[in-house]
MMTF fields as JSON, N, C-alpha, C and O atoms, coordinates in Angstrom:
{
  "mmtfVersion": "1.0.0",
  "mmtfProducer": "UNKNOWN",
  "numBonds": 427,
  "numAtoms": 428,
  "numGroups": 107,
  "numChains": 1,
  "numModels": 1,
  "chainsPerModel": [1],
  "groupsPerChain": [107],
  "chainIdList": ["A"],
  "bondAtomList": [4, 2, 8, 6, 12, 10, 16, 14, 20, 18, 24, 22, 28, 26, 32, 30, 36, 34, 40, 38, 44, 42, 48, 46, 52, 50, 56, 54, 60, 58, 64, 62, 68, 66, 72, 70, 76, 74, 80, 78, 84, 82, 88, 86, 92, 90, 96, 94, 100, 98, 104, 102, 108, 106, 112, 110, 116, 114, 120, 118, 124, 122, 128, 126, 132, 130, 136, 134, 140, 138, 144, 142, 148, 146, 152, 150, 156, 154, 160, 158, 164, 162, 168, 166, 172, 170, 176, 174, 180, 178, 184, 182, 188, 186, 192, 190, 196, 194, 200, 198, 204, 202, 208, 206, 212, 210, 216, 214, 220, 218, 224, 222, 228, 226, 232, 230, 236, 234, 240, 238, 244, 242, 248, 246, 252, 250, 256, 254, 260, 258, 264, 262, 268, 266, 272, 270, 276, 274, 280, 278, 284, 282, 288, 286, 292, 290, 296, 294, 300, 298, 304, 302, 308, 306, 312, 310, 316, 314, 320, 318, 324, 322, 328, 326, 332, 330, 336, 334, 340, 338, 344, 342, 348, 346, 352, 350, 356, 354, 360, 358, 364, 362, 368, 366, 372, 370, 376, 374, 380, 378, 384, 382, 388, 386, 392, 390, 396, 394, 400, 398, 404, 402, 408, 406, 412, 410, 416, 414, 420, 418, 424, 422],
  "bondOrderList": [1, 1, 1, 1, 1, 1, 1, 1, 1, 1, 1, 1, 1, 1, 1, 1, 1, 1, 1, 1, 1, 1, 1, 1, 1, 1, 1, 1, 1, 1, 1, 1, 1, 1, 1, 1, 1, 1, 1, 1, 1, 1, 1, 1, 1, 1, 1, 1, 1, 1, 1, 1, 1, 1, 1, 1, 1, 1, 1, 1, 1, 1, 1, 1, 1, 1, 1, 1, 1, 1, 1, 1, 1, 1, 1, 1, 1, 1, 1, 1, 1, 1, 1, 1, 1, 1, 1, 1, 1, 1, 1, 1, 1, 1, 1, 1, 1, 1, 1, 1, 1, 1, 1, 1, 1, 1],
  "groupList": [{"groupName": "UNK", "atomNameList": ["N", "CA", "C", "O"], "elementList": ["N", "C", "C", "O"], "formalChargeList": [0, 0, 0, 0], "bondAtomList": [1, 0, 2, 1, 3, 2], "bondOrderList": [1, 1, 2], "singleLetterCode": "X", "chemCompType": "L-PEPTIDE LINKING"}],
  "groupTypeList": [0, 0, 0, 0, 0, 0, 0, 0, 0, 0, 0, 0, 0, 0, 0, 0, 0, 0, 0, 0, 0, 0, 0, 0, 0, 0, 0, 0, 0, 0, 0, 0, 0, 0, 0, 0, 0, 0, 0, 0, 0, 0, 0, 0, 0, 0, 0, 0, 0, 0, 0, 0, 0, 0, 0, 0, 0, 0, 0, 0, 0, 0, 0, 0, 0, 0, 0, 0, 0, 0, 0, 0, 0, 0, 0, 0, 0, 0, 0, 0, 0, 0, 0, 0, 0, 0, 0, 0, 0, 0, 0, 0, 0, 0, 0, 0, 0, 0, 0, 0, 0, 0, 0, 0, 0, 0, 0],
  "groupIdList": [1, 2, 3, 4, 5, 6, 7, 8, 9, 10, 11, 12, 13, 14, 15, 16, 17, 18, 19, 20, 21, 22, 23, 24, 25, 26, 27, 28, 29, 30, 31, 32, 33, 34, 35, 36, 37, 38, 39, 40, 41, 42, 43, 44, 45, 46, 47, 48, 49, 50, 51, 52, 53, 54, 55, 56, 57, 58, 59, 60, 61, 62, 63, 64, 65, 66, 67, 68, 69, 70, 71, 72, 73, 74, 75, 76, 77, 78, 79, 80, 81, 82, 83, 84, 85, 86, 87, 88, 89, 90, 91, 92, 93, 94, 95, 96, 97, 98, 99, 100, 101, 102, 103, 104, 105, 106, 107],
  "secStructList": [7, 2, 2, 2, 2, 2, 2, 2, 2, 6, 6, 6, 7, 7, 7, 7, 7, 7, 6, 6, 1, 1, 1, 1, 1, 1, 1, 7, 4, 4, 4, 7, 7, 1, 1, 1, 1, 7, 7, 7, 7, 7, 1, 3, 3, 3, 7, 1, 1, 7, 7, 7, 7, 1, 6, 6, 2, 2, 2, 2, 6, 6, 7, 1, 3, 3, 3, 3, 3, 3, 1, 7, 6, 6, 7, 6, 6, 6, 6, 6, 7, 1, 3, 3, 3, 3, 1, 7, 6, 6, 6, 2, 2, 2, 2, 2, 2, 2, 2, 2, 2, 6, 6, 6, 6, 7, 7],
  "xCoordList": [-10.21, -10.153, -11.009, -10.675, -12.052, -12.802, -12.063, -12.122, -11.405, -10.327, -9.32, -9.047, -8.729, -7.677, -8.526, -8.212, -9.571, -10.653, -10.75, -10.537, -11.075, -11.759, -10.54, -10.858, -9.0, -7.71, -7.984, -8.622, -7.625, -7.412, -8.365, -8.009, -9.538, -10.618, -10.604, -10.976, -10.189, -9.853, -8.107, -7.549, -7.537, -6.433, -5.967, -4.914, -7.279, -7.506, -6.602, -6.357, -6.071, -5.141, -5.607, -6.727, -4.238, -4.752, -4.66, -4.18, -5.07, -4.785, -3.465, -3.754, -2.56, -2.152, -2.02, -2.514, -0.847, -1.81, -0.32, 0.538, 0.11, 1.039, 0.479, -0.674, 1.577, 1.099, 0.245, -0.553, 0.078, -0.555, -1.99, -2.805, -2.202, -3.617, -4.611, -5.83, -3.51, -3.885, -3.777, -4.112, -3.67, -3.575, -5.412, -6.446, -5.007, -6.769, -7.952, -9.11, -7.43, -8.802, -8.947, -9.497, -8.43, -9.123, -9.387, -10.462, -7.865, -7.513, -7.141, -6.258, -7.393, -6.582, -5.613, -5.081, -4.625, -3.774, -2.93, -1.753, -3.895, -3.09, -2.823, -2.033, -3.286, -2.782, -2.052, -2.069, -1.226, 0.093, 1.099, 0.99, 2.245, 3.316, 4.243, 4.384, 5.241, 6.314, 7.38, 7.215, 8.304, 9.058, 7.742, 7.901, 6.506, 5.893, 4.886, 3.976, 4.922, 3.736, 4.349, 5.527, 3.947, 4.559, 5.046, 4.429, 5.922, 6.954, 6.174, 5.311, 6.458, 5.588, 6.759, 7.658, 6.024, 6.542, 5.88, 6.482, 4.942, 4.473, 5.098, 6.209, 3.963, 4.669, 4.826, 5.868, 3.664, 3.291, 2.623, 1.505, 3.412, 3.011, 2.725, 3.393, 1.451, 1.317, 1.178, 0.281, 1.842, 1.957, 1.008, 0.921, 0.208, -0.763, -0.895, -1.528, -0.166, 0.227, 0.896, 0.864, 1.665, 2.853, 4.018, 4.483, 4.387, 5.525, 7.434, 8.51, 7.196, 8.011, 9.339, 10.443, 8.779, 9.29, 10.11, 9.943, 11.379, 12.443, 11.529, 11.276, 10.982, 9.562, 8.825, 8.571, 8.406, 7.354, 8.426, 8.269, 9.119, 9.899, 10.868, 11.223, 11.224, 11.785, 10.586, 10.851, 9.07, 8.163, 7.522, 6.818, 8.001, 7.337, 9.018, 9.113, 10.011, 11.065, 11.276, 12.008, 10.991, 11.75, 10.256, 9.94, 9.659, 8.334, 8.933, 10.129, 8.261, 9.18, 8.916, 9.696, 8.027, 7.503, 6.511, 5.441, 7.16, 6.87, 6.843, 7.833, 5.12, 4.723, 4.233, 3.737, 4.723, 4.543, 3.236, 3.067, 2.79, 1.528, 1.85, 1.231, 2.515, 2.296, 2.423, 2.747, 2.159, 2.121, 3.662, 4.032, 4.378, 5.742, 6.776, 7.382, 7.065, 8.168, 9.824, 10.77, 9.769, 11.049, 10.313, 10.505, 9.712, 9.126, 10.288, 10.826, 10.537, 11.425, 11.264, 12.098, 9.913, 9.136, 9.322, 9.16, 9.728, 10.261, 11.881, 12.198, 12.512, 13.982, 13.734, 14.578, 12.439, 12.937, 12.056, 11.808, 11.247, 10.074, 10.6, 11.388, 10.066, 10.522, 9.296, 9.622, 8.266, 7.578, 6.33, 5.489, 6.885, 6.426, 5.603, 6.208, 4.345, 3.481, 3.816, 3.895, 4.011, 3.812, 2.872, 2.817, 1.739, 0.368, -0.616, -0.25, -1.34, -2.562, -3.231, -3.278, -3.552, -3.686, -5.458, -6.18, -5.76, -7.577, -7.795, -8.913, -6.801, -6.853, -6.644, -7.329, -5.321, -4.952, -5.583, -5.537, -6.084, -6.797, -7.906, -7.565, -8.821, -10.159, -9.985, -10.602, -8.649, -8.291, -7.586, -7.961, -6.886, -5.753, -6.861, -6.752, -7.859, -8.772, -9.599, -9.184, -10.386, -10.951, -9.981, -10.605, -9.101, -7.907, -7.625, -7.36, -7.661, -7.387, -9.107, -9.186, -10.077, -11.018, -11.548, -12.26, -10.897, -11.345, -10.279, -10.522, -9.025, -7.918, -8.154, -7.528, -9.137, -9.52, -11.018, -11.589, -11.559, -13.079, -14.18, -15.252, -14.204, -14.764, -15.484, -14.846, -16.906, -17.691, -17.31, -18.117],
  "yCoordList": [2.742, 1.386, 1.178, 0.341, 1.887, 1.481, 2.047, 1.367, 3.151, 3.34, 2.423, 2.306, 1.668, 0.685, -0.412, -0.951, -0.874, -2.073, -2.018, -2.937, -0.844, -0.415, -0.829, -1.279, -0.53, -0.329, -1.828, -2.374, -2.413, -4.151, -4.888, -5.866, -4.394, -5.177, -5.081, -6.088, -3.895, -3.588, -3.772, -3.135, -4.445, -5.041, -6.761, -7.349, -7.226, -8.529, -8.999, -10.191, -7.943, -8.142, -8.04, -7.625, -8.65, -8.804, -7.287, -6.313, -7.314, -6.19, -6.335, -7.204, -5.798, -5.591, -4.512, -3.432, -5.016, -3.346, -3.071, -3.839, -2.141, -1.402, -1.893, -2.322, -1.864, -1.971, -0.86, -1.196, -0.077, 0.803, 1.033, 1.741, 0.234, 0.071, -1.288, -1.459, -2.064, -3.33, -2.736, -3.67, -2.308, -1.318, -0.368, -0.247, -0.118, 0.785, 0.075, 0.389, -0.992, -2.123, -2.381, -3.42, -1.385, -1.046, -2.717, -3.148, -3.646, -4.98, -5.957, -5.468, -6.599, -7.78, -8.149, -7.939, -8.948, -9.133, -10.016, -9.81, -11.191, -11.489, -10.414, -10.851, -9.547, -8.964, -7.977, -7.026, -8.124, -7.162, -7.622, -8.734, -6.69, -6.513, -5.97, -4.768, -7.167, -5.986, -7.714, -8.89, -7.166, -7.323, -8.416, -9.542, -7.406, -8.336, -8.838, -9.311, -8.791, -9.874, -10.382, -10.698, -10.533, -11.302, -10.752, -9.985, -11.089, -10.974, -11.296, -12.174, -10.638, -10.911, -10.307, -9.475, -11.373, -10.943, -10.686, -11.3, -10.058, -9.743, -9.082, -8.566, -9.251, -8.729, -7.289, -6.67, -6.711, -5.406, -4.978, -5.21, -4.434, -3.799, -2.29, -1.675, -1.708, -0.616, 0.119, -0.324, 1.025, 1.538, 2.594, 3.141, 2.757, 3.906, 4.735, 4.567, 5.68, 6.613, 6.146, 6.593, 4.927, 4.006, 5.046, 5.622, 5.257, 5.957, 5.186, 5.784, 4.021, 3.189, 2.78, 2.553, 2.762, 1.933, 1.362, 0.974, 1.121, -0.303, -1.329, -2.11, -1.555, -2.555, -3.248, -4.443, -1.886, -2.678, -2.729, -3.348, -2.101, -2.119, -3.569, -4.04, -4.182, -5.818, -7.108, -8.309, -6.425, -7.492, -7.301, -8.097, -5.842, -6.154, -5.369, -5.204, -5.109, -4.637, -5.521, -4.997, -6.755, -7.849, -7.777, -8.571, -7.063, -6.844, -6.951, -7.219, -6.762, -7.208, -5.994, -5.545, -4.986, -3.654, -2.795, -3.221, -1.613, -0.767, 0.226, 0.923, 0.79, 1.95, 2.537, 1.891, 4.079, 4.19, 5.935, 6.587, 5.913, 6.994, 7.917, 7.469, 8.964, 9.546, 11.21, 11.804, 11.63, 13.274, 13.975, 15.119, 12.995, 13.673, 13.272, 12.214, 14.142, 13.482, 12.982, 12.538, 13.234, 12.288, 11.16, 10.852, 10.573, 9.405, 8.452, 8.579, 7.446, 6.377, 5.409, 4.716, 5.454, 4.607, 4.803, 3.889, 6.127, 6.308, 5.641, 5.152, 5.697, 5.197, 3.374, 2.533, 3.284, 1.419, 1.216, 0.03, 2.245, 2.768, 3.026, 3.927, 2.15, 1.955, 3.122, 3.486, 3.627, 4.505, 5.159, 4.622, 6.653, 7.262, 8.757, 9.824, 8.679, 9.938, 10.556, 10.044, 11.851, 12.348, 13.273, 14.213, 12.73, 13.35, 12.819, 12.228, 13.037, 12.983, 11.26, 11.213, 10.356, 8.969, 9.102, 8.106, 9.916, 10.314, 11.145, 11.043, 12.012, 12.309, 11.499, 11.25, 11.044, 10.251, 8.695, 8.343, 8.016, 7.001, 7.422, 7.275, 7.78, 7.977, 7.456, 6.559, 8.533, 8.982, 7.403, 6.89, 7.036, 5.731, 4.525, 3.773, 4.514, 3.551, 3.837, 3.185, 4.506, 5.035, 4.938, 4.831, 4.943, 4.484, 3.508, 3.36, 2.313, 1.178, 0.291, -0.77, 0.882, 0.417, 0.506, -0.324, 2.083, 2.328, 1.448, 1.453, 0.688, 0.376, -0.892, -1.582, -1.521, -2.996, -3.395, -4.473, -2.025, -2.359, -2.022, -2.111, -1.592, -2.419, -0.625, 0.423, -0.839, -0.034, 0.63, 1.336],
  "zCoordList": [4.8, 4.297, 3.046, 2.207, 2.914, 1.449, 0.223, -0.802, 0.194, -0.443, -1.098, -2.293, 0.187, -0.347, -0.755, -1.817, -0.115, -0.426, -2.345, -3.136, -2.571, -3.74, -5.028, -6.129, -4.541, -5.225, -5.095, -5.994, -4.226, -4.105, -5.045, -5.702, -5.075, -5.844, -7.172, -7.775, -7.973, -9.371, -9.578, -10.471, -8.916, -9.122, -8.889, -9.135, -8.303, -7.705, -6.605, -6.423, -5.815, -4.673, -3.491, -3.194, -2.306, -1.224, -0.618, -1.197, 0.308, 1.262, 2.708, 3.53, 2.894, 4.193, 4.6, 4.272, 5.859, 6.761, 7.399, 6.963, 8.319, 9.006, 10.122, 10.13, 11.605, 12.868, 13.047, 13.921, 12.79, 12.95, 12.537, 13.128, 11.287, 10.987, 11.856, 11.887, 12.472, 13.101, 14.199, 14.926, 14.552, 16.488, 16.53, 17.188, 15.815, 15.051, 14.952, 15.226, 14.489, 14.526, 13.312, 12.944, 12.395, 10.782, 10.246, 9.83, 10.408, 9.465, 10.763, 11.468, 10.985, 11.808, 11.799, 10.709, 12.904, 12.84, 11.741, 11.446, 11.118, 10.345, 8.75, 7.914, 8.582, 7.701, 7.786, 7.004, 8.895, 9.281, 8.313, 7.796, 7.991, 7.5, 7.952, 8.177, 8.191, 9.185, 9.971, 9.647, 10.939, 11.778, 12.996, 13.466, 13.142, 14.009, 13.532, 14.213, 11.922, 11.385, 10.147, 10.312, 9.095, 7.972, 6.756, 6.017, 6.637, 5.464, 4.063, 4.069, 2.952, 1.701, 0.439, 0.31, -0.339, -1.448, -2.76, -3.641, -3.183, -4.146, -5.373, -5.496, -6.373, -7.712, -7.308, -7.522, -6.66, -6.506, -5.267, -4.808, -4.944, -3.377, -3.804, -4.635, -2.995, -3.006, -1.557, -0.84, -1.124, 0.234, -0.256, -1.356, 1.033, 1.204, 2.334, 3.376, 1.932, 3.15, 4.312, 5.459, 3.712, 4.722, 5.005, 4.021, 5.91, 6.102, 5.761, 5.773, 5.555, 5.845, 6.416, 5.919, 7.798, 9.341, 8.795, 7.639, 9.568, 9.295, 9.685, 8.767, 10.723, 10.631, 9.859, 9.713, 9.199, 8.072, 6.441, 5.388, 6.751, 5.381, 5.271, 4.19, 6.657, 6.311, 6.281, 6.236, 6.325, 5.419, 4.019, 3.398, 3.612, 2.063, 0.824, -0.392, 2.007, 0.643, -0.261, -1.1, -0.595, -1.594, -2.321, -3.208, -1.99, -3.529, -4.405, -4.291, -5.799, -7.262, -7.407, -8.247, -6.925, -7.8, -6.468, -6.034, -6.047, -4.959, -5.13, -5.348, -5.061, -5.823, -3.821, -2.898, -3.928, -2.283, -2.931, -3.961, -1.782, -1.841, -0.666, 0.3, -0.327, 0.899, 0.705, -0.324, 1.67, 1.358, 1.864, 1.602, 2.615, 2.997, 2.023, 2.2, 0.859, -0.039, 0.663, 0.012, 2.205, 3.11, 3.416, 4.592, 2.968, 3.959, 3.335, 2.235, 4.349, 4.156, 3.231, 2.649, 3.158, 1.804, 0.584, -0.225, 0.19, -1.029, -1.3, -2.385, -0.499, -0.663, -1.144, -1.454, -1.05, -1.658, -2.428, -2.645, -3.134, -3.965, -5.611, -5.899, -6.536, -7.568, -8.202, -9.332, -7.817, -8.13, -6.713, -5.992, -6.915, -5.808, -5.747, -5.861, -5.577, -5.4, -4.124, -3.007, -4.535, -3.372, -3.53, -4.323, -2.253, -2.738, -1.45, -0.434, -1.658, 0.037, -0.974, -2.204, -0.261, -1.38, -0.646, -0.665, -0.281, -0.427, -1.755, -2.26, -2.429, -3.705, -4.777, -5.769, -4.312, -5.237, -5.837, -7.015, -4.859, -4.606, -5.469, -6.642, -5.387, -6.596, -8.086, -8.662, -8.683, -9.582, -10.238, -11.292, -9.644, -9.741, -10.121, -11.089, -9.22, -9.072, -10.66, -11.619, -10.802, -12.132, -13.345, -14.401, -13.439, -14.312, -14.836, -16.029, -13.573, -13.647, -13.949, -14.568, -13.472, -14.124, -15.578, -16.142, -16.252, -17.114, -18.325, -19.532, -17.656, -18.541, -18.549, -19.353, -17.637, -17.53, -17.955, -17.791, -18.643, -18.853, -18.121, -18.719, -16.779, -15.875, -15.444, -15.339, -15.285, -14.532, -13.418, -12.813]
}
């Protein structure tokens, strides 16, 4: 979670989560996404190591812009993924983050 914390904060976004990260304890329930929590529509959704569930994929597919992070290039998440790493997002995550700070100014 400090990972995605870190992405959210140098992008000024919210965070949600998979049933699966709310089963864990990691995020609470209201920041589920999915079939059994809430539907969203953002400019920009970023999946992080989301596999993407028919579940969670009928609360964030109508994103405007779906960038997916996972290490299995079959994950289902890529099929509604307008841009897609396939890559471990504990690597990738550092790198992305430092990018976006260094393209926004910011320490």
């Amino acid at each position: 979670m400090p990972l995605a914390r870190r992405l959210a904060d140098v992008l000024g976004a919210a965070l949600g989560a998979s049933r699966d990260v709310v089963d864990r304890g990691w995020l609470s329930y209201p920041h589920q996404v999915g079939l059994s929590g809430k539907t969203i529509t953002p400019k920009l959704y970023v999946g992080l190591g989301v596999s993407g569930s028919v579940q969670h994929l009928a609360g964030m597919q109508t994103s405007q812009t779906i960038v997916a992070i996972n290490t299995d290039p079959e994950a289902p998440i890529f099929r509604v993924a307008d841009f897609g790493i396939v890559g471990d997002m504990f690597d990738v995550l550092p790198a992305l983050v430092e990018k976006l700070r260094e393209a926004k100014g910011k320490p």
